[in-house]
C-alpha positions in Angstrom: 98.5 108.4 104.0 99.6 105.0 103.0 100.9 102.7 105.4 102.3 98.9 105.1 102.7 96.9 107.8 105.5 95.3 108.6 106.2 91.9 108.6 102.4 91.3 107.5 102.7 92.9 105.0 99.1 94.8 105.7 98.4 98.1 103.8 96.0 100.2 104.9 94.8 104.4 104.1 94.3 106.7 106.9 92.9 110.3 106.0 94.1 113.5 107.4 97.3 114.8 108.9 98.1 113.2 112.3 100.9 112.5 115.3 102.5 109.1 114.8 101.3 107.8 118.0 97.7 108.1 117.4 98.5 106.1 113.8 100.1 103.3 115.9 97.1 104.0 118.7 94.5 103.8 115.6 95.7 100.4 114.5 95.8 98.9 117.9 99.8 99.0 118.8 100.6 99.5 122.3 103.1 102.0 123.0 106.4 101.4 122.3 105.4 98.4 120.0 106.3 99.6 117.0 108.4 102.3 114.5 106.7 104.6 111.9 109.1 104.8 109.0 109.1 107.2 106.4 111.2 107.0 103.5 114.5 105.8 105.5 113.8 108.2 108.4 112.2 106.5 111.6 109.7 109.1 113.3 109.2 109.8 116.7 105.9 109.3 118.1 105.5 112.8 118.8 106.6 113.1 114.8 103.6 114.4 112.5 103.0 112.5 109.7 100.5 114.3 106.3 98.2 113.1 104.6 100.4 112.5 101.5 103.4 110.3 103.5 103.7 106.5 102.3 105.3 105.4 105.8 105.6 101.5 106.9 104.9 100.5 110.4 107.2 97.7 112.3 106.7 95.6 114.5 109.7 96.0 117.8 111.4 93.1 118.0 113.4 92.6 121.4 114.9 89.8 123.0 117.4 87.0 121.6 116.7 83.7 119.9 116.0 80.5 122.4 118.8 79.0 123.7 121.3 81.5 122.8 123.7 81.2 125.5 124.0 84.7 127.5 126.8 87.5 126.3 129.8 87.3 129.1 131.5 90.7 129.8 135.1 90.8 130.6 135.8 92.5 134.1 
């Protein structure tokens, strides 16, 4: 399979048919780290992925920018 990753733009091939989370596993995300994306579908980690798929992996991004001051919630 072909796989870019995302925002570094990496690409890499991985031979065989395999679960998503042993892709992220075999290029050293933790889990939880990161989406597999194929096409415009996000896959689960438990989602298989074939040896033909051209997916991108990204990066989880969480948190807000520095200094952004705090959401207030109406009571």
């Amino acid at each position: 399979m072909h796989i870019t990753i995302l925002p570094q733009r990496k690409e890499i091939e991985i031979a065989g048919r395999r679960r998503a989370a042993d892709v992220l596993r075999e290029l050293g995300f933790l889990p939880g780290t990161a989406m597999v994306i194929r096409g415009d579908v996000l896959v689960p980690e438990s989602g298989m992925l074939e040896a033909n798929d051209v997916v991108e992996v990204r990066s989880v991004i969480s948190g807000g920018a520095p200094g952004a001051p705090a959401a207030e919630h109406a009571s």
